[in-house]
mmCIF file of the N, C-alpha and C atoms, coordinates in Angstrom:
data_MODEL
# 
_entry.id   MODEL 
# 
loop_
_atom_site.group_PDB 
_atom_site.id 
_atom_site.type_symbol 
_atom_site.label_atom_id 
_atom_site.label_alt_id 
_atom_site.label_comp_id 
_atom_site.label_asym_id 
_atom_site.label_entity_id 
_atom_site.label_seq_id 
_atom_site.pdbx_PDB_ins_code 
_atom_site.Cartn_x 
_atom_site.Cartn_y 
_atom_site.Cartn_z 
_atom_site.occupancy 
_atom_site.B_iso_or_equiv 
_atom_site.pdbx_formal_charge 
_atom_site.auth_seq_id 
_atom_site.auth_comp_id 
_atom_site.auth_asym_id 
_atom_site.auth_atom_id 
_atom_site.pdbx_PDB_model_num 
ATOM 1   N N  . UNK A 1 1  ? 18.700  -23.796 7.609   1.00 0.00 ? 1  UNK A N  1 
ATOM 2   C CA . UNK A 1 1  ? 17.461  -23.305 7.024   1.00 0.00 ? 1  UNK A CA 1 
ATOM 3   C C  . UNK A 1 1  ? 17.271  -24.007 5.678   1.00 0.00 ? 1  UNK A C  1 
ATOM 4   N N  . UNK A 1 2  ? 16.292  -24.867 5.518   1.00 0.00 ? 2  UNK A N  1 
ATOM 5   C CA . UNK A 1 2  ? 15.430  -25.503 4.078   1.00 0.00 ? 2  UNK A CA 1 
ATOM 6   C C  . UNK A 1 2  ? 15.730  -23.873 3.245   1.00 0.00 ? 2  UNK A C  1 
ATOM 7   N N  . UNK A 1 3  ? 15.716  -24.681 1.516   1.00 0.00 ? 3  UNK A N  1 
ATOM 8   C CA . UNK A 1 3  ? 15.544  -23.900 0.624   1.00 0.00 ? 3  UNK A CA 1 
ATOM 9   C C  . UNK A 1 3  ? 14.227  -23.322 0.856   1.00 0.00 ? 3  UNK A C  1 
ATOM 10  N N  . UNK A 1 4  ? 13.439  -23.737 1.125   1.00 0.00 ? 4  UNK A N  1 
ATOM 11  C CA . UNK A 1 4  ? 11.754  -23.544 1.174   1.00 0.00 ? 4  UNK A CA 1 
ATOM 12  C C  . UNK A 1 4  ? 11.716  -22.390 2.078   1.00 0.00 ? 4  UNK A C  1 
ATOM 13  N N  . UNK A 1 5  ? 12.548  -22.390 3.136   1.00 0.00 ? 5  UNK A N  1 
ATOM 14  C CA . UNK A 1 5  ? 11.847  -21.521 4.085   1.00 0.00 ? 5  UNK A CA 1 
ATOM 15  C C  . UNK A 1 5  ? 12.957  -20.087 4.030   1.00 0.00 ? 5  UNK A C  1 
ATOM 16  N N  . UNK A 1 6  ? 14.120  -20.581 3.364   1.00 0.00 ? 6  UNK A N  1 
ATOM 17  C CA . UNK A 1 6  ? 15.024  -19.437 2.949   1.00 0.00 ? 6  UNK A CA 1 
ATOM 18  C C  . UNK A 1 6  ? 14.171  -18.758 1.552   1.00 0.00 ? 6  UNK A C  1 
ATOM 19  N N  . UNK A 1 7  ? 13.243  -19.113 0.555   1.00 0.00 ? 7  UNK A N  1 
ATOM 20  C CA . UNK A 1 7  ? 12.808  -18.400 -0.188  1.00 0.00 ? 7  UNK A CA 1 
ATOM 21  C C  . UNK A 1 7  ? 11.832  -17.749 -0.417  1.00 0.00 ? 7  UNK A C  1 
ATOM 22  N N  . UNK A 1 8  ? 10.681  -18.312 1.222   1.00 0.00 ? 8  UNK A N  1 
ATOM 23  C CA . UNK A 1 8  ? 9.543   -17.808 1.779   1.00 0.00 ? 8  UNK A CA 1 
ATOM 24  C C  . UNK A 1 8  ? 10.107  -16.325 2.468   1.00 0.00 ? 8  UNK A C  1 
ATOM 25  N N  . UNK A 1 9  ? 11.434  -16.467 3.165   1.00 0.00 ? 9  UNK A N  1 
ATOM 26  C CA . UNK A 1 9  ? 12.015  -15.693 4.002   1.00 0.00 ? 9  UNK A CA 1 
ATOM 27  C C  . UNK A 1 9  ? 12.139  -14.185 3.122   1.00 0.00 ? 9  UNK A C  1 
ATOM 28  N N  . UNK A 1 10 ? 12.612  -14.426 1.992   1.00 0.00 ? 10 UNK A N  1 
ATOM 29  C CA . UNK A 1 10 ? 13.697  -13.498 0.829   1.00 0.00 ? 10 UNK A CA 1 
ATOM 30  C C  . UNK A 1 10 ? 12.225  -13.295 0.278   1.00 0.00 ? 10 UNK A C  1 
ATOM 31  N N  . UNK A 1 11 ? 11.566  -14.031 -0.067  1.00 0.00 ? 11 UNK A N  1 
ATOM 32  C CA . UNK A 1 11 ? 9.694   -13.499 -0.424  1.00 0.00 ? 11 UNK A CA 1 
ATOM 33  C C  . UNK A 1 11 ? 9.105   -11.950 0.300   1.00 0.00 ? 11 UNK A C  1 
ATOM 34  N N  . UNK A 1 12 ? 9.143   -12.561 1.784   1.00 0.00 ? 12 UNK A N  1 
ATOM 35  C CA . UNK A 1 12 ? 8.544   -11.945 2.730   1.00 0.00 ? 12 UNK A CA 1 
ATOM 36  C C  . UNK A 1 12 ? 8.856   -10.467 2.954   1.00 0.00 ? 12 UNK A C  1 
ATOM 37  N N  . UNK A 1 13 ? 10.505  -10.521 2.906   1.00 0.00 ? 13 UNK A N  1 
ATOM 38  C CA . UNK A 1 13 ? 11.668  -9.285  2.574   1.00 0.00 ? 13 UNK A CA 1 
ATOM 39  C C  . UNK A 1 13 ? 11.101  -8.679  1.551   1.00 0.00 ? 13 UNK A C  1 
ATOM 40  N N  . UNK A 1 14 ? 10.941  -9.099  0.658   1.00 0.00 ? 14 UNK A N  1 
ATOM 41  C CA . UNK A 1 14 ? 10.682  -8.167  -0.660  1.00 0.00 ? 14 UNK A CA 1 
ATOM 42  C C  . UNK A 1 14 ? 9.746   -7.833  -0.303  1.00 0.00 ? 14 UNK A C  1 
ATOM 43  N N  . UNK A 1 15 ? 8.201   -8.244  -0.606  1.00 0.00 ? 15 UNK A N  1 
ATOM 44  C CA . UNK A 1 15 ? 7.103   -8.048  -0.359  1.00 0.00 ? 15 UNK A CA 1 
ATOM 45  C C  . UNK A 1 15 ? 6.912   -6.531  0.586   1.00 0.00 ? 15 UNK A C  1 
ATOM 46  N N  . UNK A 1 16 ? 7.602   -6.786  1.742   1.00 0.00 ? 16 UNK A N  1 
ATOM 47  C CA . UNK A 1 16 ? 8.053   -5.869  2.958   1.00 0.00 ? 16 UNK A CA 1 
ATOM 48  C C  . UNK A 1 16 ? 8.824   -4.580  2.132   1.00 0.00 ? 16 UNK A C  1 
ATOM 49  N N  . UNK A 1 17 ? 9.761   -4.925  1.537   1.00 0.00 ? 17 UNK A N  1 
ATOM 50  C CA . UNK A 1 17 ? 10.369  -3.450  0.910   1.00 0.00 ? 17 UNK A CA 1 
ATOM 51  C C  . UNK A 1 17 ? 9.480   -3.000  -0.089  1.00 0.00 ? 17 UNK A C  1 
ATOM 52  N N  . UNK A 1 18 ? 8.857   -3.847  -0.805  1.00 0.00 ? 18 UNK A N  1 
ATOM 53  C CA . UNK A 1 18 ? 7.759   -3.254  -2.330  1.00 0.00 ? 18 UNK A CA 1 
ATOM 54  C C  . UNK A 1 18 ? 6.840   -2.247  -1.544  1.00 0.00 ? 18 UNK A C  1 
ATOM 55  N N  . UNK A 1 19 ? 6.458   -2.884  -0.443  1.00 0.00 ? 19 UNK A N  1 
ATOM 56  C CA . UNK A 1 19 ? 5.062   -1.803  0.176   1.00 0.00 ? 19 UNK A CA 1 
ATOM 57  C C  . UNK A 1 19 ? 6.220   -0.527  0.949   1.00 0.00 ? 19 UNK A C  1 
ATOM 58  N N  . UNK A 1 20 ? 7.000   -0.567  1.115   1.00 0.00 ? 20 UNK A N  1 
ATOM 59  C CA . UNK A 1 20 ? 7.458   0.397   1.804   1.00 0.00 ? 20 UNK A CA 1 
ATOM 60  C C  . UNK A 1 20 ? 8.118   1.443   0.535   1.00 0.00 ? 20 UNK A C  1 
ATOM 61  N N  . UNK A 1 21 ? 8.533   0.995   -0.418  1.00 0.00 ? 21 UNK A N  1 
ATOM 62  C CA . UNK A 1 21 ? 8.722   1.860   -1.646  1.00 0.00 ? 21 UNK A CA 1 
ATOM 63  C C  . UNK A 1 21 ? 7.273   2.747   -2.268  1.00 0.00 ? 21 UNK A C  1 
ATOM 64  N N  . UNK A 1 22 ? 6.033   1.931   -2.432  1.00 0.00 ? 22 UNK A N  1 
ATOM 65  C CA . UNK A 1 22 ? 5.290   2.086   -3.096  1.00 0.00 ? 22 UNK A CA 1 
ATOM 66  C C  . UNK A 1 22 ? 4.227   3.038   -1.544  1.00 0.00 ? 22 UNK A C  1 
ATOM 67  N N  . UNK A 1 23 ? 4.576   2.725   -0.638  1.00 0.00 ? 23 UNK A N  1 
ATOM 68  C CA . UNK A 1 23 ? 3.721   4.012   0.304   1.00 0.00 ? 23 UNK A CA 1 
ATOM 69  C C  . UNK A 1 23 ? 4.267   5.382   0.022   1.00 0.00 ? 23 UNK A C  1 
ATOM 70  N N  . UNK A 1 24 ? 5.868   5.024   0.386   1.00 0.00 ? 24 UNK A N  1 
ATOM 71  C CA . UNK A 1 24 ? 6.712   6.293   0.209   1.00 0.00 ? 24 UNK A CA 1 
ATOM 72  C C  . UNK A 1 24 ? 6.207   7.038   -1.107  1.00 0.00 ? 24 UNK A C  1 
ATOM 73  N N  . UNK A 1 25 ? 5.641   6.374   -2.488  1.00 0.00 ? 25 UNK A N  1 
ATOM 74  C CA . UNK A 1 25 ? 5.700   7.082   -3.627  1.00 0.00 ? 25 UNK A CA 1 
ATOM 75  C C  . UNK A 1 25 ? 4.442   8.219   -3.625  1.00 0.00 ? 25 UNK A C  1 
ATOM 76  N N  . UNK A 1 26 ? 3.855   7.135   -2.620  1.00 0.00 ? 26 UNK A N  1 
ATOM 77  C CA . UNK A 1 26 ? 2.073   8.092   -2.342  1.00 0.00 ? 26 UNK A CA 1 
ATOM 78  C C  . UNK A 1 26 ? 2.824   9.208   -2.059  1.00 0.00 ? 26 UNK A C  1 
ATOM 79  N N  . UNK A 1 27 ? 2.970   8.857   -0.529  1.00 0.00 ? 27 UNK A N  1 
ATOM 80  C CA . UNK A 1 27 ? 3.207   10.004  -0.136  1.00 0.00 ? 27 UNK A CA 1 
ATOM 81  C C  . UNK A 1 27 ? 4.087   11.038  -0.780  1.00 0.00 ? 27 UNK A C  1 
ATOM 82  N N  . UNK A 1 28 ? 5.275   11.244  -1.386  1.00 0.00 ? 28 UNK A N  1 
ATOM 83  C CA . UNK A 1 28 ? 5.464   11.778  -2.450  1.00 0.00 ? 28 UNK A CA 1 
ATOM 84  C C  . UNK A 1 28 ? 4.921   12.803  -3.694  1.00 0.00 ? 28 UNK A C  1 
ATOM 85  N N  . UNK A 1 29 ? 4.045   11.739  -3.764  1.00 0.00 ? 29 UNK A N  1 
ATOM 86  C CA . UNK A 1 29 ? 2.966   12.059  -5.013  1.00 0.00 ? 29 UNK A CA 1 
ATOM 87  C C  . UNK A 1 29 ? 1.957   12.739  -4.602  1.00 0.00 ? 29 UNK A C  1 
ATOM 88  N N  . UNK A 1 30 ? 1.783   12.868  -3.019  1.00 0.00 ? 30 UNK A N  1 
ATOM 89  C CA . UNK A 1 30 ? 1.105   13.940  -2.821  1.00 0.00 ? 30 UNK A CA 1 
ATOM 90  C C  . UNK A 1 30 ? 1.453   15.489  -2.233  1.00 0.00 ? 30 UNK A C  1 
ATOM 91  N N  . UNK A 1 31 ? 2.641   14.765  -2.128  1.00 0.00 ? 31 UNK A N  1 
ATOM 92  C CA . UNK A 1 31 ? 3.463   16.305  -1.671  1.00 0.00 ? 31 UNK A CA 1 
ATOM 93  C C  . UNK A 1 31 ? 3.477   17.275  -2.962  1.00 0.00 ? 31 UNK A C  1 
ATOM 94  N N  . UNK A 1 32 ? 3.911   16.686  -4.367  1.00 0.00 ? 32 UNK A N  1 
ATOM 95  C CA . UNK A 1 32 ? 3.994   17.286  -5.493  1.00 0.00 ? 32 UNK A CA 1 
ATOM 96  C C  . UNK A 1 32 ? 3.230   17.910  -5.794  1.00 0.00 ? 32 UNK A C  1 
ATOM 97  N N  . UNK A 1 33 ? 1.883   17.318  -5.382  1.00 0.00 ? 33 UNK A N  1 
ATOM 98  C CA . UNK A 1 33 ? 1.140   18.289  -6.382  1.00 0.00 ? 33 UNK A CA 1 
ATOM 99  C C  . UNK A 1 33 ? 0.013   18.909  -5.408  1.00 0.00 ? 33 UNK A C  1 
ATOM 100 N N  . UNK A 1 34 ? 0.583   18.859  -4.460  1.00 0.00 ? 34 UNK A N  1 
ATOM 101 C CA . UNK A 1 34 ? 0.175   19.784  -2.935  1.00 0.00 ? 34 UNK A CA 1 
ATOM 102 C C  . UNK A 1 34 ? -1.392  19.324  -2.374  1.00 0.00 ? 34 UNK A C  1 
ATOM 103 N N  . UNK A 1 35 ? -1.781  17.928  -2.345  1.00 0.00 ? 35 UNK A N  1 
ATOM 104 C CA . UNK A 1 35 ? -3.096  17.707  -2.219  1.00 0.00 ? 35 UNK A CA 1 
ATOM 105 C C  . UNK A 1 35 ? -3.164  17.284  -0.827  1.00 0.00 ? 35 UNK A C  1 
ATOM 106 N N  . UNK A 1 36 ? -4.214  17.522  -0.360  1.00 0.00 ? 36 UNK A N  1 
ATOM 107 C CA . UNK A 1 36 ? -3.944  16.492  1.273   1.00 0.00 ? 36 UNK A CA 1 
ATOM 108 C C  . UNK A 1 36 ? -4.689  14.992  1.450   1.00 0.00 ? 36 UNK A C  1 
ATOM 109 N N  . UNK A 1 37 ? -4.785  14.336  0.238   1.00 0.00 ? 37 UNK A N  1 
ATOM 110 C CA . UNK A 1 37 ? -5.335  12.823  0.038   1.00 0.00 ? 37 UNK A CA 1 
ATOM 111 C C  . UNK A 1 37 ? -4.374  12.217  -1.066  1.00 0.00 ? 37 UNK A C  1 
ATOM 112 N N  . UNK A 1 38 ? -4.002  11.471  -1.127  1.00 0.00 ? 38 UNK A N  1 
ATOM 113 C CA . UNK A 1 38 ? -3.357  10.452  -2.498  1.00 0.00 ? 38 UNK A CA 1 
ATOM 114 C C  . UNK A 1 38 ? -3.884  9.118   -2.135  1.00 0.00 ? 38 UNK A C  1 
ATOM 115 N N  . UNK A 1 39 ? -4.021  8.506   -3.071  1.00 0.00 ? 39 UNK A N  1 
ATOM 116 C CA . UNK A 1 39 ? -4.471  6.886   -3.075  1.00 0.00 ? 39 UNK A CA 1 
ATOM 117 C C  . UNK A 1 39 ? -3.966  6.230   -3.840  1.00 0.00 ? 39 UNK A C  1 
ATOM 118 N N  . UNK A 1 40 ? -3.248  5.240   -4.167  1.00 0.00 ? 40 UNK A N  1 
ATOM 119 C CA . UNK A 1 40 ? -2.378  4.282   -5.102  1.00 0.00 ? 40 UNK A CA 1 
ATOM 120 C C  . UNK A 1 40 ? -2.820  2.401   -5.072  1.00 0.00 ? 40 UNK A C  1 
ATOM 121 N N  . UNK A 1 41 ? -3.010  1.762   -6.137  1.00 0.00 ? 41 UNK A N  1 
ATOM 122 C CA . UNK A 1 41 ? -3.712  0.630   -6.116  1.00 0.00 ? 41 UNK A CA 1 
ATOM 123 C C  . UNK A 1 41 ? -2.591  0.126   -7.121  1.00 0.00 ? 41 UNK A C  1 
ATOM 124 N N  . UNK A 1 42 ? -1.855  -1.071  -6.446  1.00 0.00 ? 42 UNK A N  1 
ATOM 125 C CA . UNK A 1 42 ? -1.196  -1.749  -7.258  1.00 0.00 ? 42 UNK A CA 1 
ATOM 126 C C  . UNK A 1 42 ? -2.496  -3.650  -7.691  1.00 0.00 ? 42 UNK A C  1 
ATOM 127 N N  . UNK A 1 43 ? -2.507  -4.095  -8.396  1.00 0.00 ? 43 UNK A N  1 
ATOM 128 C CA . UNK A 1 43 ? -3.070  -5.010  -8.665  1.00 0.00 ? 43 UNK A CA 1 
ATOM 129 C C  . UNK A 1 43 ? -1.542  -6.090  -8.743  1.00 0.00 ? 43 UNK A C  1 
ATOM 130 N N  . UNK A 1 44 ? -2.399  -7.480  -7.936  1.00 0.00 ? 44 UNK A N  1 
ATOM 131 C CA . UNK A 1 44 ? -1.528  -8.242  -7.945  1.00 0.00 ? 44 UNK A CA 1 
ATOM 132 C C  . UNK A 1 44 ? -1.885  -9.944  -8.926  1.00 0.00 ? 44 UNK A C  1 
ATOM 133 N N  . UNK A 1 45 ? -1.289  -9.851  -9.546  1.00 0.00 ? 45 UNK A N  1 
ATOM 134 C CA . UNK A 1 45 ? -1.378  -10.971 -10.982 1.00 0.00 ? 45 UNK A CA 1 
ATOM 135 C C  . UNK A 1 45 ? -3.290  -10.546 -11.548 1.00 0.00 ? 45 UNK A C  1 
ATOM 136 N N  . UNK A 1 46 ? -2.963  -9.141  -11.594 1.00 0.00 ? 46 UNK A N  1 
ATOM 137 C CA . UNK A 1 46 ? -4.503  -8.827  -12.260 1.00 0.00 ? 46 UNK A CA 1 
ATOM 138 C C  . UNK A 1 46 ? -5.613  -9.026  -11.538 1.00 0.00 ? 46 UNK A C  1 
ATOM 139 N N  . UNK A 1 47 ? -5.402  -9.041  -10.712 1.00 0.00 ? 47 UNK A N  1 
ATOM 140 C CA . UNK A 1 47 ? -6.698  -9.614  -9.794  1.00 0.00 ? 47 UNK A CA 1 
ATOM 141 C C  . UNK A 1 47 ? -7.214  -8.320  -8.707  1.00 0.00 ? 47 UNK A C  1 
ATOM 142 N N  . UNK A 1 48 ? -8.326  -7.635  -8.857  1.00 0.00 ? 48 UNK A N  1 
ATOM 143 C CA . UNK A 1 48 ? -8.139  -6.251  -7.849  1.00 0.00 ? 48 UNK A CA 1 
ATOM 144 C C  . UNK A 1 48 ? -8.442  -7.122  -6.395  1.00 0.00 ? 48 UNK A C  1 
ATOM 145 N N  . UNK A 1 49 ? -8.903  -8.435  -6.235  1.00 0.00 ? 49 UNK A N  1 
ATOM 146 C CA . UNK A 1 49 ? -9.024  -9.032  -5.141  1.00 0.00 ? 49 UNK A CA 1 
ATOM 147 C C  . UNK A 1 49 ? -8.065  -8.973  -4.230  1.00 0.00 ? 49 UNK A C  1 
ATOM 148 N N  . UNK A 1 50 ? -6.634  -9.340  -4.667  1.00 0.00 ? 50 UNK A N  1 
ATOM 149 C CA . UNK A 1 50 ? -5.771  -9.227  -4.242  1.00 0.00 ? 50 UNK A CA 1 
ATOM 150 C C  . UNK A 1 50 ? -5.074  -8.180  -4.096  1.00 0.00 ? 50 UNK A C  1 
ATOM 151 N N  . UNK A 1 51 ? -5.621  -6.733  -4.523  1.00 0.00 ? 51 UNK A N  1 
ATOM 152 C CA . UNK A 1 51 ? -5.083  -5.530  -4.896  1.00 0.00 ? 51 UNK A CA 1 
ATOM 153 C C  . UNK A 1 51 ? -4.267  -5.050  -3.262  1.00 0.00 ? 51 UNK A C  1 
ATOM 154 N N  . UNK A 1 52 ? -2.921  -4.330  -3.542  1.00 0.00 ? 52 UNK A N  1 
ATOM 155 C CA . UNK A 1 52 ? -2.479  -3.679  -2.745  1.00 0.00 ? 52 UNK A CA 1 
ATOM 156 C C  . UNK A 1 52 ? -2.645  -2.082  -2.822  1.00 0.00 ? 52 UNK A C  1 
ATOM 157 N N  . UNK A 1 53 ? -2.773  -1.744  -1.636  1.00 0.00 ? 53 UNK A N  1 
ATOM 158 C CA . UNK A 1 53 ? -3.459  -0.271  -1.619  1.00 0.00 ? 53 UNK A CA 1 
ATOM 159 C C  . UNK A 1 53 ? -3.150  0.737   -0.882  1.00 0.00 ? 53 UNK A C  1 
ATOM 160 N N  . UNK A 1 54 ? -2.883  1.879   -1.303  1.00 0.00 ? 54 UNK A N  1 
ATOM 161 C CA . UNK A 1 54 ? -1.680  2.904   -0.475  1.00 0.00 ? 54 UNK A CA 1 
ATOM 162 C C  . UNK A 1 54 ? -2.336  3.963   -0.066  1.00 0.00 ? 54 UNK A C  1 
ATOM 163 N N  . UNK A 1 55 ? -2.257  4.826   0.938   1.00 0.00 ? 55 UNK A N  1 
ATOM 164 C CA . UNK A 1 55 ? -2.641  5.954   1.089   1.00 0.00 ? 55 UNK A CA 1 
ATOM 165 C C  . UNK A 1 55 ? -2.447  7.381   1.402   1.00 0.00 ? 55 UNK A C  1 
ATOM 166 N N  . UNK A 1 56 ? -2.039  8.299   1.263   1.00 0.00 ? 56 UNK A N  1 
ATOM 167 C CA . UNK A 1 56 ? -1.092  9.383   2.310   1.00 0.00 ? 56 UNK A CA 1 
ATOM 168 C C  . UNK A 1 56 ? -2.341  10.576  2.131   1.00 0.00 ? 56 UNK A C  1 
ATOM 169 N N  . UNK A 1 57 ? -1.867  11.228  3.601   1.00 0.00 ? 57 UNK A N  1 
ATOM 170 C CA . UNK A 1 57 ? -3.105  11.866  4.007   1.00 0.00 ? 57 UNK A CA 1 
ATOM 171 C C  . UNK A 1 57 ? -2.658  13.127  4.709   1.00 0.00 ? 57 UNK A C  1 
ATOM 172 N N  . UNK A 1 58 ? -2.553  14.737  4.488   1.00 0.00 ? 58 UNK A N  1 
ATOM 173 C CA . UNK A 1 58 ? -2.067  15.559  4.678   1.00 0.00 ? 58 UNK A CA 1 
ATOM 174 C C  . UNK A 1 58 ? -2.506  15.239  6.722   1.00 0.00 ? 58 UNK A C  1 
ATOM 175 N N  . UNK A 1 59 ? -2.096  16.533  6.987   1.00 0.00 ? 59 UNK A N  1 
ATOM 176 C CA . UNK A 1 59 ? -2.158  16.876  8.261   1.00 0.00 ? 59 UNK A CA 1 
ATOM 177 C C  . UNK A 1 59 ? -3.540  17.048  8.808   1.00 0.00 ? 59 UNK A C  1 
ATOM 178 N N  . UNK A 1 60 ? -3.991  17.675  8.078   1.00 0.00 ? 60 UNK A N  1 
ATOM 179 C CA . UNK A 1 60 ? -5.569  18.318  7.322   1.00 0.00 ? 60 UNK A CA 1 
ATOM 180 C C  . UNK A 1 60 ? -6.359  17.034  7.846   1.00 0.00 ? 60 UNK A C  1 
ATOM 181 N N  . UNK A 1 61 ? -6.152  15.685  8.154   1.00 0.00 ? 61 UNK A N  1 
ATOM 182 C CA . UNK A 1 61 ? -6.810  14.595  7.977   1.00 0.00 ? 61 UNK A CA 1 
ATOM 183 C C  . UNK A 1 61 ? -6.449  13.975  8.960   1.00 0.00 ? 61 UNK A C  1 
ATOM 184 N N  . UNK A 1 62 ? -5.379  13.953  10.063  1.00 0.00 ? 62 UNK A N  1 
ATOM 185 C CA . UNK A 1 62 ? -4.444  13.302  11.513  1.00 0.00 ? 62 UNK A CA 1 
ATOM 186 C C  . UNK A 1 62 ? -5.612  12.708  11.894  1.00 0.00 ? 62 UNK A C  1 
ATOM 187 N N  . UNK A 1 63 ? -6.873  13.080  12.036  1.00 0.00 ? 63 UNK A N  1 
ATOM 188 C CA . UNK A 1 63 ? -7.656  12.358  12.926  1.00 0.00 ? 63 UNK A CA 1 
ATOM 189 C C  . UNK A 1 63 ? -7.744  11.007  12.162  1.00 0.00 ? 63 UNK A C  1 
ATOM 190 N N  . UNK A 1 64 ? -7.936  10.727  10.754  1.00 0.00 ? 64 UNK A N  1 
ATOM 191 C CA . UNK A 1 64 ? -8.384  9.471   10.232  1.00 0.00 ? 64 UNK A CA 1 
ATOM 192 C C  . UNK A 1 64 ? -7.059  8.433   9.523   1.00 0.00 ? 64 UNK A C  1 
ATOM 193 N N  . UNK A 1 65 ? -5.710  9.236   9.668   1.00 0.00 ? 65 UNK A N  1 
ATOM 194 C CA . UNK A 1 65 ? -4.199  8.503   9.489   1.00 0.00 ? 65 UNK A CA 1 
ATOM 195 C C  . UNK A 1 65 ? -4.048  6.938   9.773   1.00 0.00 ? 65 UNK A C  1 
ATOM 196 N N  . UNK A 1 66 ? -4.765  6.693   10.851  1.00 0.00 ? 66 UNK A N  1 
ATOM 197 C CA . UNK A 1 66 ? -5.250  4.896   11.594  1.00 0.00 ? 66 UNK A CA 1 
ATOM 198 C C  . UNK A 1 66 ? -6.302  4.643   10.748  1.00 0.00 ? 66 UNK A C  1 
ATOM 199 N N  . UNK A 1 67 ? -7.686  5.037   10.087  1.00 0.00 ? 67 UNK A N  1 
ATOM 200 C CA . UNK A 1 67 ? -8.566  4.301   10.105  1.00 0.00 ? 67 UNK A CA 1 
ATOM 201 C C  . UNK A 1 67 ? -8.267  3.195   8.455   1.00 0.00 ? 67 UNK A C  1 
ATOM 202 N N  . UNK A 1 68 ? -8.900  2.611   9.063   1.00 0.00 ? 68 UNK A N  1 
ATOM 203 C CA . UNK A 1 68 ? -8.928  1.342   7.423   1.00 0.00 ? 68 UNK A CA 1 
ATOM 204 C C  . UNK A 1 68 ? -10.202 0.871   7.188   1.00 0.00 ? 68 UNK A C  1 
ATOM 205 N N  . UNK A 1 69 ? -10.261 0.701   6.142   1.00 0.00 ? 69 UNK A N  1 
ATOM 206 C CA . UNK A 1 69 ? -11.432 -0.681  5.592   1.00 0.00 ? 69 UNK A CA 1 
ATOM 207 C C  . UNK A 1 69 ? -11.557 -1.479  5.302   1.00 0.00 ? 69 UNK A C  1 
ATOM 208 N N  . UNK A 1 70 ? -11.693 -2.735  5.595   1.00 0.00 ? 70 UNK A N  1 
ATOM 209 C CA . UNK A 1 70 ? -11.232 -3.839  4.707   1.00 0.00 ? 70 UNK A CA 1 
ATOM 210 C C  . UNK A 1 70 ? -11.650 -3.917  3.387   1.00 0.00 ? 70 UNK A C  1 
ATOM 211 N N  . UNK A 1 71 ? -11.137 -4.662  2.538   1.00 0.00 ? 71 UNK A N  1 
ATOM 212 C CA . UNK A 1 71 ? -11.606 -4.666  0.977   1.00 0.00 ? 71 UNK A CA 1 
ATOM 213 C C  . UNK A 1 71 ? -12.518 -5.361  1.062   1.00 0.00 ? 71 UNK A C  1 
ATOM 214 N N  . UNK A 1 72 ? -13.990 -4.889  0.182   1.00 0.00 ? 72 UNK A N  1 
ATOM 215 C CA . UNK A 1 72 ? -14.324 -6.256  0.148   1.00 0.00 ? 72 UNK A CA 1 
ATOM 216 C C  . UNK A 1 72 ? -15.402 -6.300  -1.022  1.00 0.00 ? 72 UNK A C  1 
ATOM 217 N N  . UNK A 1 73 ? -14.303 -6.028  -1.932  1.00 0.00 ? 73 UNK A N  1 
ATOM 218 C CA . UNK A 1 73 ? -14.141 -6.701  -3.387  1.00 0.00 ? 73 UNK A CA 1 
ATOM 219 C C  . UNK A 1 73 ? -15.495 -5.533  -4.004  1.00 0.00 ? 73 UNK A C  1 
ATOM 220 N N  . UNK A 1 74 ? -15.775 -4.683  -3.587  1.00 0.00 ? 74 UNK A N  1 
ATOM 221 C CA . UNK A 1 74 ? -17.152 -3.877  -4.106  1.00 0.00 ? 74 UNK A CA 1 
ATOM 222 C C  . UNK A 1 74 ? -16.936 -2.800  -3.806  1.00 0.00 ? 74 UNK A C  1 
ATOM 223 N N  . UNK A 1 75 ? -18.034 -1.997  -4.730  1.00 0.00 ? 75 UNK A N  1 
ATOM 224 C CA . UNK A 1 75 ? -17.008 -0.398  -3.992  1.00 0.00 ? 75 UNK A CA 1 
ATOM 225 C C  . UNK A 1 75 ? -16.459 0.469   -3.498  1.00 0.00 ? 75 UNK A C  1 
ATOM 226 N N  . UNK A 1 76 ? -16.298 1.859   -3.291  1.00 0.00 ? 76 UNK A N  1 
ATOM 227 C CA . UNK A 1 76 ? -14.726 2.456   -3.525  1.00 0.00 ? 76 UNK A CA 1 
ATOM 228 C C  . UNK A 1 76 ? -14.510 1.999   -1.704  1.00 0.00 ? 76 UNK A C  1 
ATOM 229 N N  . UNK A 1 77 ? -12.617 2.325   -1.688  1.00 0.00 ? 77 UNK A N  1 
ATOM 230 C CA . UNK A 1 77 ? -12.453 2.123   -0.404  1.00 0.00 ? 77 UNK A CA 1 
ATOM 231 C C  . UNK A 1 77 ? -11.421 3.165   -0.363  1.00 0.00 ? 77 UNK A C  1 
# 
């Protein structure tokens, strides 16, 4: 394995654990304070274009757990 594709690899890994830390925190964060919506927006090198975006959604809500929106760069989502 190239350095290149061993540090795309160890990239990809992280990237993969950051979103899986930072969903878990939603969800978390909404258990605490007993709500059945949380939403979390990390910005990536400042840019909300690139923004990563979290969601946790009580029980209260199962029907819409799948749905998404794509971003697209204008308002709320």
């Amino acid at each position: 394995m190239t350095e290149t594709v061993a540090q795309e690899a160890a990239s990809n890994e992280f990237n993969v654990r950051v979103d899986h830390l930072l969903q878990t925190t939603c969800e978390v964060a909404r258990a605490l304070v007993s709500t059945h919506q949380a939403a979390m927006a990390m910005l990536v090198a400042g840019d909300w274009a690139h923004a990563r975006k979290y969601f946790s959604l009580s029980d209260k809500y199962e029907p819409w757990q799948d749905f998404t929106m794509p971003a697209r760069r204008i308002g709320l989502h």
